[in-house]
N, C-alpha and C positions, 0 to 999 in steps of 0.2 A: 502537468500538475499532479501531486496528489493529493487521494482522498484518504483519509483513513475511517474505514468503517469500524466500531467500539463495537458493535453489538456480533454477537456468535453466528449471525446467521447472514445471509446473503441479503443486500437492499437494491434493487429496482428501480432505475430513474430514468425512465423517457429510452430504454434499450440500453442503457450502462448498469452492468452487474456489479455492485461491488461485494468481493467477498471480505470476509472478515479481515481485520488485519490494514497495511498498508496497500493501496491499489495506485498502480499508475496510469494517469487518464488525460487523451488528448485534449489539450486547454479549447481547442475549437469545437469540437464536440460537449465539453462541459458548459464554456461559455452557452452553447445554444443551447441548452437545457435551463442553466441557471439565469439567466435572461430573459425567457420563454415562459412557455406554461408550467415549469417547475418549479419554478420563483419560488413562490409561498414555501412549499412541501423541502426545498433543500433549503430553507431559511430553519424552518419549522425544525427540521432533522439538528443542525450545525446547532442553534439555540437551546435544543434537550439533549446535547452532547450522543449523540448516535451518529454522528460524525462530524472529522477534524478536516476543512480546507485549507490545504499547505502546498506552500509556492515551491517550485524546485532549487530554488534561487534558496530557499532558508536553508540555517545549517545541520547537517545531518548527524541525530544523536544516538548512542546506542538504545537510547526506549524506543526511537521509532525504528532500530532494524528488529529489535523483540517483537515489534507489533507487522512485520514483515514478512508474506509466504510467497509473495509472489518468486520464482527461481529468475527469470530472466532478470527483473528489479533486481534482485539481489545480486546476480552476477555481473550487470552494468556498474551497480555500487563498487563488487569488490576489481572490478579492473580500474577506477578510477585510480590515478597515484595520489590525489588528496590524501584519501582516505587511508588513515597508517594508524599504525599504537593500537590501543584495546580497541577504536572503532574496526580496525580491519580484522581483528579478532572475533568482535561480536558478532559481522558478516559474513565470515569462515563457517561459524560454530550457526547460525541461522541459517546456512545454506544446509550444510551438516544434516541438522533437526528437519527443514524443509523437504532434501531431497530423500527423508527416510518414509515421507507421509506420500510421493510418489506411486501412484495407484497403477497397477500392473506390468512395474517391474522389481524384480527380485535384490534384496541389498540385503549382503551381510550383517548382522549385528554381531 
């Protein structure tokens, strides 16, 4: 499943990090959080828009690959053959942007 976190900064749920942006999260892991004693607190988050619960199954648009850093996500996305015309463009150019934030190693600009 994904989650998308809105807010700038990393959120915290029962040992799943979600960083800013689009996060991709085992549905059996998430189920036993949002089920569990996290109930309230990812109700509470998802109701003051600090994050978006989305199926994989829904369809994939170019705001949500904007809102995407994960590289491996994005790289799944862009081998899929669905995926063609400006979406396969906006996961090109997000990979692009992504793999330049890449912490300790060296890329030409």
């Amino acid at each position: 499943m994904l989650v998308v976190n809105n807010k700038p900064c990393p959120i915290g749920i029962g040992g799943i990090i979600l960083k800013s942006g689009t996060n991709n999260v085992s549905t059996q892991e998430w189920d036993e959080r949002a089920k569990g004693r996290y109930k309230k607190a990812i109700e509470g988050m998802a109701k003051e828009g600090h994050i978006d619960i989305l199926d994989k199954r829904e369809k994939l648009t170019i705001d949500l690959v904007k809102k995407t850093y994960d590289l491996d996500l994005l790289r799944e996305w862009e081998a899929d053959p669905a995926h063609k015309g400006p979406l396969k463009g906006a996961i090109r150019e997000q990979l692009a942007l992504a793999d330049l934030d890449v912490v300790g190693e060296d890329k030409e600009i």
